[in-house]
KELOFI-380143 format. One record per residue (C-alpha): residue in one letter; x negated, y, z negated. Coordinates in pm, whole numbers, padded with zeros to 5 digits. Layout:
% residues N
  resn    east   north      up
     a       X       Y       Z
...
END
This chain:
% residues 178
  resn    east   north      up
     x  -06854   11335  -11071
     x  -07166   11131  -11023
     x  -07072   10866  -10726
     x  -07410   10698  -10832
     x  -07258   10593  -11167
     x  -06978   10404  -10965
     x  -07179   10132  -10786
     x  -07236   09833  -11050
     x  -07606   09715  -11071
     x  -07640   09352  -10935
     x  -07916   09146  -11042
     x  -08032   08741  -10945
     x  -07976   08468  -11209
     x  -08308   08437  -11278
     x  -08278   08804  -11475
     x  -08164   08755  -11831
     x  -07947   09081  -11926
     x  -07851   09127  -12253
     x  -07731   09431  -12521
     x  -07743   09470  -12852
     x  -07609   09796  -12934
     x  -07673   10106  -12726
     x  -07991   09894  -12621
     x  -07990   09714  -12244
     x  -08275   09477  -12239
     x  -08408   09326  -11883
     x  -08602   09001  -11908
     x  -08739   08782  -11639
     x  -09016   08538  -11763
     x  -09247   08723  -11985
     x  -09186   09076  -11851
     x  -08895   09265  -12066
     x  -08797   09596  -12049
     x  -08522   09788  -12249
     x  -08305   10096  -12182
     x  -08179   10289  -12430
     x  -07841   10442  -12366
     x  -07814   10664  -12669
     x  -07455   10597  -12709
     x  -07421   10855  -12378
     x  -07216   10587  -12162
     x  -07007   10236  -12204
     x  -07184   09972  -12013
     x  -07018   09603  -11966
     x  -07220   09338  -11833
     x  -07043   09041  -11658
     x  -07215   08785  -11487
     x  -07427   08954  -11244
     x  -07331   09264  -11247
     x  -07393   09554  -11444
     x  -07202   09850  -11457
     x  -07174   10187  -11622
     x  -06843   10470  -11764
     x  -06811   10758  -11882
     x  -06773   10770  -12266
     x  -06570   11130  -12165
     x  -06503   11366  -11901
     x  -06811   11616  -12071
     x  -07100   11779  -11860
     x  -07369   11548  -12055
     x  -07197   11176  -11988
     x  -07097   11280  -11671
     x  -07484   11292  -11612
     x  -07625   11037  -11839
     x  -07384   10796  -11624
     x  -07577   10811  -11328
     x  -07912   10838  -11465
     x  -07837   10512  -11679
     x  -07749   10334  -11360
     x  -08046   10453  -11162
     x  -08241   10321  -11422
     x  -08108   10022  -11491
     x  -08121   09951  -11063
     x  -08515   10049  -11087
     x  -08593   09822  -11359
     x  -08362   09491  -11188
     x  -08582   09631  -10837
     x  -08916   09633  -11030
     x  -08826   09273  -11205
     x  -08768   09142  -10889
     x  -08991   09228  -10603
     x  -09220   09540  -10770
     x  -09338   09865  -10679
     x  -09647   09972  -10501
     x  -09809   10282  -10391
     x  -10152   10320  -10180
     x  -10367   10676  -10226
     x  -10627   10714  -09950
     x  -10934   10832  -10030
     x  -11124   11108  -09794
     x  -11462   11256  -09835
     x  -11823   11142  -09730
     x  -11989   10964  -10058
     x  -11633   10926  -10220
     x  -11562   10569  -10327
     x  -11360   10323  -10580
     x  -11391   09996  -10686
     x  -11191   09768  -10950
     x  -11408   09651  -11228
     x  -11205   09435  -11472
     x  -10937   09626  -11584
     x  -11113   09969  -11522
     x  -11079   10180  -11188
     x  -11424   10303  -11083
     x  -11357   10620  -10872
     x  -11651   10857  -10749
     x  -11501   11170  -10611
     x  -11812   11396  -10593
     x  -11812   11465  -10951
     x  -12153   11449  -11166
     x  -12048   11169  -11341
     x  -11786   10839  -11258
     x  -11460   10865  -11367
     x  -11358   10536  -11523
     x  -10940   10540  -11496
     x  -10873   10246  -11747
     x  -10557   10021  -11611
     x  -10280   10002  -11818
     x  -10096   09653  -11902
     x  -09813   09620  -11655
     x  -10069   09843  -11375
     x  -10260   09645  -11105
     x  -10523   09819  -10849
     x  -10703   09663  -10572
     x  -10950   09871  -10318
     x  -10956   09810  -09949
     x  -11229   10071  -09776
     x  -11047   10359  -09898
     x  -10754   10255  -09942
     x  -10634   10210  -10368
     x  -10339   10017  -10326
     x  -10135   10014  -10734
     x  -09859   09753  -10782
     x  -09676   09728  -11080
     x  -09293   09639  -11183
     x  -09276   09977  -11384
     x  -09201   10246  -11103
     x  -09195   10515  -11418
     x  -09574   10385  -11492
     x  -09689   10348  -11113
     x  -09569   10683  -11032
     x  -09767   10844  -11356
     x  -10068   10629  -11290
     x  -10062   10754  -10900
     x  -10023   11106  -10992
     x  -10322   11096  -11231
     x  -10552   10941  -11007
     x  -10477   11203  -10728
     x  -10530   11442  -11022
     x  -10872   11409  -10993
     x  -10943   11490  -10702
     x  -10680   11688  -10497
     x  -10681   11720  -10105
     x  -10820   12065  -10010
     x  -10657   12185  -09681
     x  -10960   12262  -09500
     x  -11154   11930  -09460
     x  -10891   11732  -09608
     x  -11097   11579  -09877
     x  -10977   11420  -10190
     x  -10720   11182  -10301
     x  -10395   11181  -10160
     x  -10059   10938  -10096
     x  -10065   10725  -09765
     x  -09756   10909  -09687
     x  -09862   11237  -09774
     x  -09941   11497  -09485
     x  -10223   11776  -09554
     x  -10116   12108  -09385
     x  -10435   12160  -09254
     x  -10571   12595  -09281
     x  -10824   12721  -09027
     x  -11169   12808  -09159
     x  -11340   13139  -09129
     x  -11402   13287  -08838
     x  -11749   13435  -08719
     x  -11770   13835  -08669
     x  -11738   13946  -08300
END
């Protein structure tokens, strides 16, 4: 049994929760966001507090039930105080910059790659450091893995695009003849 599925999900007043259906929807403001529970799971929502059962003891809504939840805590996370994630650039000539709503990278490519920002995706560049905030942590984590997509560390120099938390394992380079 999923002990994730157990804990409710507790959100602030200020996040309007409402069902209609299978369908959860999230508001706060003008952001909304809506999880589909395929008729997988029973949710009740009371107050504050969200929180997920079983429909039945099978394999699927046994899982389902703690995926729900961890999605439903994500979203009420995002709503509230957001996700971010920095990549650091390394390499001699790379660069970004934010143009409008565009992400100007140059990663030692013949050509610019313009990496057009999604609604919902924000991107500011410090040096070279891309820091991405959004309340979407499905979206930032696609939109992070793309960029780095581009242009992935090599373990030899260590140039590329890589996470701020990421570590390199670093490979010795050739050797000369003796």
């Amino acid at each position: 049994m999923s002990r994730i599925g157990k804990k409710p999900v507790e959100f602030s007043a200020d996040i309007k929760v409402s069902s209609n259906g299978d369908v959860i929807t999230f508001a706060k403001g003008k952001l909304t966001m809506d999880l589909d529970t395929k008729g997988n799971v029973d949710f009740t929502i009371a107050e504050n507090t969200l929180t997920f059962a079983t429909k039945s003891d099978e394999k699927a809504h046994r899982a389902f039930w703690g995926t729900y939840r961890a999605l439903s805590q994500n979203i009420v996370v995002g709503l509230t105080t957001g996700y971010s994630k920095q990549l650091e650039i390394n390499g001699v000539g790379y660069r970004a910059a934010v143009k409008g709503r565009v992400l100007n990278l140059q990663l030692g490519h013949s050509h610019d790659i313009n990496f057009d920002l999604v609604d919902g995706l924000e991107a500011e560049v410090v040096k070279n450091v891309i820091t991405l905030k959004s309340h979407d942590k499905q979206l930032l984590g696609s939109a992070a893995a793309k960029i780095r997509s581009f242009r992935p560390p090599e373990p030899y120099k260590g140039k590329g695009v890589k996470y701020m938390e990421e570590h390199i394992v670093r490979k010795a380079g050739k050797t000369a003849k003796k």
